[in-house]
N, CA, C and O of each residue as an XYZ file, in Angstrom:
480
protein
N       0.836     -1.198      0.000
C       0.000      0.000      0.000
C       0.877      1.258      0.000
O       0.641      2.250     -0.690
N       1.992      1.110      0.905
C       2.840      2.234      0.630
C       3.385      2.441     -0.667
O       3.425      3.649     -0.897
N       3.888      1.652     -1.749
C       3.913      1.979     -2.619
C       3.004      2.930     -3.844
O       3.233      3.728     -4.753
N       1.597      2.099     -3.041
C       0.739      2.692     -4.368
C       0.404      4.107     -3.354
O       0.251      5.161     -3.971
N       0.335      4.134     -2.435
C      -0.165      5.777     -2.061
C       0.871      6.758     -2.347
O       0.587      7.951     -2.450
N       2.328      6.218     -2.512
C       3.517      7.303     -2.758
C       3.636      7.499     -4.477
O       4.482      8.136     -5.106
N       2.715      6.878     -4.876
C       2.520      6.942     -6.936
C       1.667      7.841     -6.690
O       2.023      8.986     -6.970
N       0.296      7.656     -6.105
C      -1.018      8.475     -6.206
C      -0.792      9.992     -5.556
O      -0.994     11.144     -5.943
N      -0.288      9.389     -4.415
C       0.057     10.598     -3.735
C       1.065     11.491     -4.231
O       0.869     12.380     -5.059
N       2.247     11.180     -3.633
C       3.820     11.813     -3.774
C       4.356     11.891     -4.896
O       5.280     12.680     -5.091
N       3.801     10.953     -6.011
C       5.006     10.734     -7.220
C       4.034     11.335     -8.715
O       4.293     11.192     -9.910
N       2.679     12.142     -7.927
C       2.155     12.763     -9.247
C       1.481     13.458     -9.154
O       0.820     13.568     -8.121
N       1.256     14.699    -10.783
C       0.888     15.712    -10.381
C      -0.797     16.075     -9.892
O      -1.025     17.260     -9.653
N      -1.845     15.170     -9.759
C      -3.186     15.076     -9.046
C      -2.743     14.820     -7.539
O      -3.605     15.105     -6.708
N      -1.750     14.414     -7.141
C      -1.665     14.009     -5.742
C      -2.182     14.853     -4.434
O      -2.669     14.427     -3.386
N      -1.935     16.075     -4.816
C      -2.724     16.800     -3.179
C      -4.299     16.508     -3.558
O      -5.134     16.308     -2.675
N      -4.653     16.501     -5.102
C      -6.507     16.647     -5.053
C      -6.618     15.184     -4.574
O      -7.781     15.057     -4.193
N      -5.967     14.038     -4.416
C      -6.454     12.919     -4.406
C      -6.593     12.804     -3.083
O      -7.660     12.560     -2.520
N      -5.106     13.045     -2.332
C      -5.074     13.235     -1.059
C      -6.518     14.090      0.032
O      -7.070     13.726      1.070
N      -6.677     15.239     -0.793
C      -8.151     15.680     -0.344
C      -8.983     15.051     -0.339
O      -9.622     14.908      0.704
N      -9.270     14.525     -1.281
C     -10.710     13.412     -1.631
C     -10.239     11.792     -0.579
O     -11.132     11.036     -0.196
N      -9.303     11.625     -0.385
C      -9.476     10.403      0.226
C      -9.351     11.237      2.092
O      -9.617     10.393      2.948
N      -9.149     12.074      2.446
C      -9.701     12.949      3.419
C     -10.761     12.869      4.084
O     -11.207     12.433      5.146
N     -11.207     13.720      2.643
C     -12.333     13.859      2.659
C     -13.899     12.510      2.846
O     -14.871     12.490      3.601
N     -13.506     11.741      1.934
C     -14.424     10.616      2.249
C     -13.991      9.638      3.154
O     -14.505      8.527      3.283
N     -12.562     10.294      4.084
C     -12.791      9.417      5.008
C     -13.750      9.981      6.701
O     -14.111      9.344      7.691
N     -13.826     11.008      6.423
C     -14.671     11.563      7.486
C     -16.683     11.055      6.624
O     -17.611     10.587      7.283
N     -16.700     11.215      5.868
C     -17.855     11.074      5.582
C     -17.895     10.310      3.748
O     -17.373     10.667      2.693
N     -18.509      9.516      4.012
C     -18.777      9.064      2.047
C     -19.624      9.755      1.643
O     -20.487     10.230      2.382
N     -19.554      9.990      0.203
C     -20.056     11.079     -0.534
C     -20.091     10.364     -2.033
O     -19.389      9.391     -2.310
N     -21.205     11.123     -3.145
C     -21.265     10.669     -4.254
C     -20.228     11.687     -5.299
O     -20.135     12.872     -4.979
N     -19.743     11.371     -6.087
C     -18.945     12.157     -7.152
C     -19.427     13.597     -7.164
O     -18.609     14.473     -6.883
N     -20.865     13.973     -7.508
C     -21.099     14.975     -7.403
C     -21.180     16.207     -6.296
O     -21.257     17.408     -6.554
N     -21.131     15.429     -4.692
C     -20.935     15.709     -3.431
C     -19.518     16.406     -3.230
O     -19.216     17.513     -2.784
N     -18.812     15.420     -3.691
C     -17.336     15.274     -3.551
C     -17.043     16.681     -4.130
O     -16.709     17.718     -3.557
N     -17.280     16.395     -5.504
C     -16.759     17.884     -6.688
C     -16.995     19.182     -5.771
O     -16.117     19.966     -5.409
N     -18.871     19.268     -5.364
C     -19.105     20.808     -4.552
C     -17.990     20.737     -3.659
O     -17.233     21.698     -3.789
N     -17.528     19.598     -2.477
C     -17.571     20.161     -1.544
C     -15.441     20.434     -1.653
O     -14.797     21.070     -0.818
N     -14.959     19.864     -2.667
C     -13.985     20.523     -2.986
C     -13.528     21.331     -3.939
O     -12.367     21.526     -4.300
N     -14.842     21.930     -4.437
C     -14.479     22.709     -5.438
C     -13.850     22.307     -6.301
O     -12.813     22.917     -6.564
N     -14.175     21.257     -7.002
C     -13.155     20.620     -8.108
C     -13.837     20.177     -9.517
O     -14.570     19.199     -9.367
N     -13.771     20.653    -10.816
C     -14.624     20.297    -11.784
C     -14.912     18.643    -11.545
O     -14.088     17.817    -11.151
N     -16.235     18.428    -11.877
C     -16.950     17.222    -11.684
C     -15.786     16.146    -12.840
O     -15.263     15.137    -12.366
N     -15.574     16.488    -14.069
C     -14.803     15.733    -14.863
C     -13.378     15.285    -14.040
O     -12.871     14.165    -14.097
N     -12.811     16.554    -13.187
C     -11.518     15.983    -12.622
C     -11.984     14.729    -11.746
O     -11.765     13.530    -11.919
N     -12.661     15.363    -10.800
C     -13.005     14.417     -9.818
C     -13.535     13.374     -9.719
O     -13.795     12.953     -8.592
N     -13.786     12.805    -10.593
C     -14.590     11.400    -11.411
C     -13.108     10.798    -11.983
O     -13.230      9.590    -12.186
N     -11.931     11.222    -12.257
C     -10.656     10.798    -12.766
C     -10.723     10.275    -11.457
O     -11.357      9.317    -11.014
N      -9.818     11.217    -10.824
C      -9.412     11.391     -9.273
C     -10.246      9.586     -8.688
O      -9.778      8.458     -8.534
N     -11.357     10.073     -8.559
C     -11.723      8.556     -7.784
C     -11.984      7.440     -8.677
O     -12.457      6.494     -8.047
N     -11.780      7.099    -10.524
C     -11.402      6.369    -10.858
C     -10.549      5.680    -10.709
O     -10.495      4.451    -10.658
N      -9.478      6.787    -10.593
C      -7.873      6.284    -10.345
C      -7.771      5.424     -8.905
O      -7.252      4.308     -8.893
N      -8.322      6.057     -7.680
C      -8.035      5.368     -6.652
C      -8.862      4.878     -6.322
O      -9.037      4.994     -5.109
N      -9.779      4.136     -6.989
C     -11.258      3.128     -7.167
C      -9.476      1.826     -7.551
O      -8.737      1.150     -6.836
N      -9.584      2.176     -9.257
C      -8.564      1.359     -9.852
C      -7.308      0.808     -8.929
O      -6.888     -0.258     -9.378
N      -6.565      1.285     -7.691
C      -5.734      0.983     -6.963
C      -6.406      0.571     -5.580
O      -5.740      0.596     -4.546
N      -7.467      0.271     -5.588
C      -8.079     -0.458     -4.240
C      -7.642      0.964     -2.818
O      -7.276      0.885     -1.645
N      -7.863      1.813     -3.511
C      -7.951      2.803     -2.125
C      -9.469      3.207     -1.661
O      -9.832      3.247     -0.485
N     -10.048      3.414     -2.462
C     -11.497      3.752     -2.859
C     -12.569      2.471     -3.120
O     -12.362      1.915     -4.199
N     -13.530      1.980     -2.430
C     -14.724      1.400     -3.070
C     -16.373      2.011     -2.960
O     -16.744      2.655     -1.979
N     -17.213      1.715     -4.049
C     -18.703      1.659     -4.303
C     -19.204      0.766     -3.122
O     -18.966     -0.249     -2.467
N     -20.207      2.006     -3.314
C     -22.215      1.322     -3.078
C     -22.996      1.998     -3.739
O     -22.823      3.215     -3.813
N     -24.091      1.348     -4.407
C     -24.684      1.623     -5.433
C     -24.294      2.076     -6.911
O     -23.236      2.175     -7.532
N     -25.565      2.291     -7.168
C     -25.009      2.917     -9.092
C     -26.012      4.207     -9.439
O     -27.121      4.688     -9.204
N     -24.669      4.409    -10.238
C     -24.969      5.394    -11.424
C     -24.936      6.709    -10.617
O     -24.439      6.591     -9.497
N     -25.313      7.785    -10.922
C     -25.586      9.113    -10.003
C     -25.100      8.878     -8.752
O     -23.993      9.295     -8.413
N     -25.895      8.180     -7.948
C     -26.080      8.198     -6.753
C     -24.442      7.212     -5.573
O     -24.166      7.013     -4.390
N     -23.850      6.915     -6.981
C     -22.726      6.083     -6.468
C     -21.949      6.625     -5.582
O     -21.408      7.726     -5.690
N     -21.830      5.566     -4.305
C     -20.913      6.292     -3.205
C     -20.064      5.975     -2.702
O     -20.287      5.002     -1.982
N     -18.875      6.394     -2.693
C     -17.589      6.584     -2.343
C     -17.045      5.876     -1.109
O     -17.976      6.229     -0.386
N     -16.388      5.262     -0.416
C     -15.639      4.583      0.772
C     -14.646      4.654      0.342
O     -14.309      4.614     -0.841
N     -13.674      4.844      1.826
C     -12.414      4.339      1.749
C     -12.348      2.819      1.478
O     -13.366      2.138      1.351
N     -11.257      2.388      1.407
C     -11.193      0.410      1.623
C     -10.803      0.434      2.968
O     -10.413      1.383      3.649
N     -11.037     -1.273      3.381
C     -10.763     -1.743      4.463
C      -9.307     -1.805      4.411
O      -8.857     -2.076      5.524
N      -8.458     -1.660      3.571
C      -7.219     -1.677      3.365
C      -6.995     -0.348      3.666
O      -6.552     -0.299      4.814
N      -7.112      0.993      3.074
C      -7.081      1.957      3.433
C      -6.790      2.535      4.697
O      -5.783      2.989      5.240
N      -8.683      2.282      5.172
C      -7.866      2.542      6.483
C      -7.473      2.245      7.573
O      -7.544      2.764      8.687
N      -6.898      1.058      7.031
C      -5.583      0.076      8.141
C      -4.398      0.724      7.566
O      -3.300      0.282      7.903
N      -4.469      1.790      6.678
C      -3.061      2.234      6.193
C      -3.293      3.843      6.318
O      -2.600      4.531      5.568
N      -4.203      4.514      7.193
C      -4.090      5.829      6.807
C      -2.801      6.328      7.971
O      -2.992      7.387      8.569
N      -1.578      5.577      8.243
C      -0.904      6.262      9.127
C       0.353      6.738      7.837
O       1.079      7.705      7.610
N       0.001      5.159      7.114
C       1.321      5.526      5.557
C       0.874      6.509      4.947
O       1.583      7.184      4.200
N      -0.631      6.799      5.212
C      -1.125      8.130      4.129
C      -0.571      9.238      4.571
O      -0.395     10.035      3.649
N      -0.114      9.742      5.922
C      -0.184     10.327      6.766
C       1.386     10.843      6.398
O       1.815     11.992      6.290
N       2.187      9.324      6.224
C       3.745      9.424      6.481
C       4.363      9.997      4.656
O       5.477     10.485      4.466
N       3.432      9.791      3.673
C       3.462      9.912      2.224
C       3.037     11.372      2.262
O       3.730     11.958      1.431
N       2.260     12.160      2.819
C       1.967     13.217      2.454
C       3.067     14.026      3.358
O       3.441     15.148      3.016
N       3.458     13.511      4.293
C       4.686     14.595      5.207
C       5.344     14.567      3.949
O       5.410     15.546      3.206
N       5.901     13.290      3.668
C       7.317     13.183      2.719
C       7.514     14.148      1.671
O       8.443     14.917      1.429
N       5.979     13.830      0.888
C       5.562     14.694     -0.199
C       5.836     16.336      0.266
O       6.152     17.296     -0.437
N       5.633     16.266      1.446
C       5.366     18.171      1.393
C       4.069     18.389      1.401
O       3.748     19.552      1.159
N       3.185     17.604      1.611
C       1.706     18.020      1.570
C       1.082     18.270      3.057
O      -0.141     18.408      3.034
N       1.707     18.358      4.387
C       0.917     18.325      5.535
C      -0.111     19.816      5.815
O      -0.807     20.102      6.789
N       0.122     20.512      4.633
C      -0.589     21.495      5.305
C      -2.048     20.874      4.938
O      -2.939     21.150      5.742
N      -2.381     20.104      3.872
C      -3.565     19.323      3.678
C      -3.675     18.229      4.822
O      -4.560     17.512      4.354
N      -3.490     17.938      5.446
C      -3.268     17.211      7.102
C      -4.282     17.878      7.385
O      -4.405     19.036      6.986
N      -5.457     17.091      8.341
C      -6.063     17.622      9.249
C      -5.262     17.440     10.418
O      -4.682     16.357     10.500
N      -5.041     18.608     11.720
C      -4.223     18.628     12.890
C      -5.181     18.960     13.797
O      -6.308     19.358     13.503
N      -4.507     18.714     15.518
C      -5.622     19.000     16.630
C      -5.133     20.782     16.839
O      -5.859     21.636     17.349
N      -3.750     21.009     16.302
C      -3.591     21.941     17.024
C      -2.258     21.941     15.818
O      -2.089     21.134     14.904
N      -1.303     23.301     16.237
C      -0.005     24.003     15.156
C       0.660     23.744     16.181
O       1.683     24.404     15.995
N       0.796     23.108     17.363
C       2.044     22.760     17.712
C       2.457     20.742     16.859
O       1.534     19.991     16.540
N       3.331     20.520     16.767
C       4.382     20.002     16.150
C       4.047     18.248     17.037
O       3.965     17.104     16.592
N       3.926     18.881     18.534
C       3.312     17.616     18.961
C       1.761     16.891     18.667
O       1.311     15.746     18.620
N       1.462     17.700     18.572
C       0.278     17.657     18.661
C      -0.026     16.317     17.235
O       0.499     16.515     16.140
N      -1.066     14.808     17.519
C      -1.239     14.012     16.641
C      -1.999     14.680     16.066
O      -2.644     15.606     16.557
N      -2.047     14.051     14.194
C      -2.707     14.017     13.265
C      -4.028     13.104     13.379
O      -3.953     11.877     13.451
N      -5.156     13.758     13.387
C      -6.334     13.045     14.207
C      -6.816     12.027     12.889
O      -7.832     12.397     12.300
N      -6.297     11.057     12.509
C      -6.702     10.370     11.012
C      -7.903      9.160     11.347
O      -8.707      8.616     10.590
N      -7.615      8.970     13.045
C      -8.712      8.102     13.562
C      -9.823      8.454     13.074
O      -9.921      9.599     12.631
N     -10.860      7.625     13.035
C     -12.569      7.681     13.116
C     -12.964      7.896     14.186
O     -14.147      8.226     14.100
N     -12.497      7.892     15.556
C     -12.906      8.239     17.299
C     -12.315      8.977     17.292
O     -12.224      9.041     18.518
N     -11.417     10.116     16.804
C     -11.033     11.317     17.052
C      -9.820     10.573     18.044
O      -9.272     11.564     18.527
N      -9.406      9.868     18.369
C      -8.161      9.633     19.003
C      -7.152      9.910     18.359
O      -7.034      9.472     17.215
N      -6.248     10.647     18.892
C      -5.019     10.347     17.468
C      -3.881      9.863     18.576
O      -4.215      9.609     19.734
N      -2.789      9.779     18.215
C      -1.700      8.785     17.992
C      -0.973      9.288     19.614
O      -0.786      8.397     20.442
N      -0.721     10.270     19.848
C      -0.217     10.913     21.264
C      -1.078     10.827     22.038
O      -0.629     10.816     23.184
N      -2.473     10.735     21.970
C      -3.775     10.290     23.351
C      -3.405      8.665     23.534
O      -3.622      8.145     24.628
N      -2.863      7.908     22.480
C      -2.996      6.651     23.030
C      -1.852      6.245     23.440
O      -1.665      5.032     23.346
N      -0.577      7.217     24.095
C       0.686      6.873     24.672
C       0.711      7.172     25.566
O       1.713      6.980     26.254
Protein backbone atom coordinates (compact mmCIF):
# COMPACT_ATOMS: atom_id res chain seq x y z
CA UNK A 1 0.00 0.00 0.00
CA UNK A 2 2.84 2.23 0.63
CA UNK A 3 3.91 1.98 -2.62
CA UNK A 4 0.74 2.69 -4.37
CA UNK A 5 -0.16 5.78 -2.06
CA UNK A 6 3.52 7.30 -2.76
CA UNK A 7 2.52 6.94 -6.94
CA UNK A 8 -1.02 8.48 -6.21
CA UNK A 9 0.06 10.60 -3.73
CA UNK A 10 3.82 11.81 -3.77
CA UNK A 11 5.01 10.73 -7.22
CA UNK A 12 2.16 12.76 -9.25
CA UNK A 13 0.89 15.71 -10.38
CA UNK A 14 -3.19 15.08 -9.05
CA UNK A 15 -1.66 14.01 -5.74
CA UNK A 16 -2.72 16.80 -3.18
CA UNK A 17 -6.51 16.65 -5.05
CA UNK A 18 -6.45 12.92 -4.41
CA UNK A 19 -5.07 13.23 -1.06
CA UNK A 20 -8.15 15.68 -0.34
CA UNK A 21 -10.71 13.41 -1.63
CA UNK A 22 -9.48 10.40 0.23
CA UNK A 23 -9.70 12.95 3.42
CA UNK A 24 -12.33 13.86 2.66
CA UNK A 25 -14.42 10.62 2.25
CA UNK A 26 -12.79 9.42 5.01
CA UNK A 27 -14.67 11.56 7.49
CA UNK A 28 -17.85 11.07 5.58
CA UNK A 29 -18.78 9.06 2.05
CA UNK A 30 -20.06 11.08 -0.53
CA UNK A 31 -21.26 10.67 -4.25
CA UNK A 32 -18.94 12.16 -7.15
CA UNK A 33 -21.10 14.97 -7.40
CA UNK A 34 -20.93 15.71 -3.43
CA UNK A 35 -17.34 15.27 -3.55
CA UNK A 36 -16.76 17.88 -6.69
CA UNK A 37 -19.10 20.81 -4.55
CA UNK A 38 -17.57 20.16 -1.54
CA UNK A 39 -13.98 20.52 -2.99
CA UNK A 40 -14.48 22.71 -5.44
CA UNK A 41 -13.16 20.62 -8.11
CA UNK A 42 -14.62 20.30 -11.78
CA UNK A 43 -16.95 17.22 -11.68
CA UNK A 44 -14.80 15.73 -14.86
CA UNK A 45 -11.52 15.98 -12.62
CA UNK A 46 -13.01 14.42 -9.82
CA UNK A 47 -14.59 11.40 -11.41
CA UNK A 48 -10.66 10.80 -12.77
CA UNK A 49 -9.41 11.39 -9.27
CA UNK A 50 -11.72 8.56 -7.78
CA UNK A 51 -11.40 6.37 -10.86
CA UNK A 52 -7.87 6.28 -10.35
CA UNK A 53 -8.04 5.37 -6.65
CA UNK A 54 -11.26 3.13 -7.17
CA UNK A 55 -8.56 1.36 -9.85
CA UNK A 56 -5.73 0.98 -6.96
CA UNK A 57 -8.08 -0.46 -4.24
CA UNK A 58 -7.95 2.80 -2.13
CA UNK A 59 -11.50 3.75 -2.86
CA UNK A 60 -14.72 1.40 -3.07
CA UNK A 61 -18.70 1.66 -4.30
CA UNK A 62 -22.21 1.32 -3.08
CA UNK A 63 -24.68 1.62 -5.43
CA UNK A 64 -25.01 2.92 -9.09
CA UNK A 65 -24.97 5.39 -11.42
CA UNK A 66 -25.59 9.11 -10.00
CA UNK A 67 -26.08 8.20 -6.75
CA UNK A 68 -22.73 6.08 -6.47
CA UNK A 69 -20.91 6.29 -3.20
CA UNK A 70 -17.59 6.58 -2.34
CA UNK A 71 -15.64 4.58 0.77
CA UNK A 72 -12.41 4.34 1.75
CA UNK A 73 -11.19 0.41 1.62
CA UNK A 74 -10.76 -1.74 4.46
CA UNK A 75 -7.22 -1.68 3.36
CA UNK A 76 -7.08 1.96 3.43
CA UNK A 77 -7.87 2.54 6.48
CA UNK A 78 -5.58 0.08 8.14
CA UNK A 79 -3.06 2.23 6.19
CA UNK A 80 -4.09 5.83 6.81
CA UNK A 81 -0.90 6.26 9.13
CA UNK A 82 1.32 5.53 5.56
CA UNK A 83 -1.13 8.13 4.13
CA UNK A 84 -0.18 10.33 6.77
CA UNK A 85 3.75 9.42 6.48
CA UNK A 86 3.46 9.91 2.22
CA UNK A 87 1.97 13.22 2.45
CA UNK A 88 4.69 14.60 5.21
CA UNK A 89 7.32 13.18 2.72
CA UNK A 90 5.56 14.69 -0.20
CA UNK A 91 5.37 18.17 1.39
CA UNK A 92 1.71 18.02 1.57
CA UNK A 93 0.92 18.33 5.53
CA UNK A 94 -0.59 21.50 5.30
CA UNK A 95 -3.57 19.32 3.68
CA UNK A 96 -3.27 17.21 7.10
CA UNK A 97 -6.06 17.62 9.25
CA UNK A 98 -4.22 18.63 12.89
CA UNK A 99 -5.62 19.00 16.63
CA UNK A 100 -3.59 21.94 17.02
CA UNK A 101 0.00 24.00 15.16
CA UNK A 102 2.04 22.76 17.71
CA UNK A 103 4.38 20.00 16.15
CA UNK A 104 3.31 17.62 18.96
CA UNK A 105 0.28 17.66 18.66
CA UNK A 106 -1.24 14.01 16.64
CA UNK A 107 -2.71 14.02 13.26
CA UNK A 108 -6.33 13.04 14.21
CA UNK A 109 -6.70 10.37 11.01
CA UNK A 110 -8.71 8.10 13.56
CA UNK A 111 -12.57 7.68 13.12
CA UNK A 112 -12.91 8.24 17.30
CA UNK A 113 -11.03 11.32 17.05
CA UNK A 114 -8.16 9.63 19.00
CA UNK A 115 -5.02 10.35 17.47
CA UNK A 116 -1.70 8.78 17.99
CA UNK A 117 -0.22 10.91 21.26
CA UNK A 118 -3.78 10.29 23.35
CA UNK A 119 -3.00 6.65 23.03
CA UNK A 120 0.69 6.87 24.67
Amino acid sequence: MRRVLWWLIGGSRGGSNRLRIILTLHETPMNANQLSESLELDYKTTRHHLDLLCENRVLTTMGDGYGMTYFLTDQMEENLDVLEQVARKADMSEILPTESSSPEAGVNMESDGETQNDRE
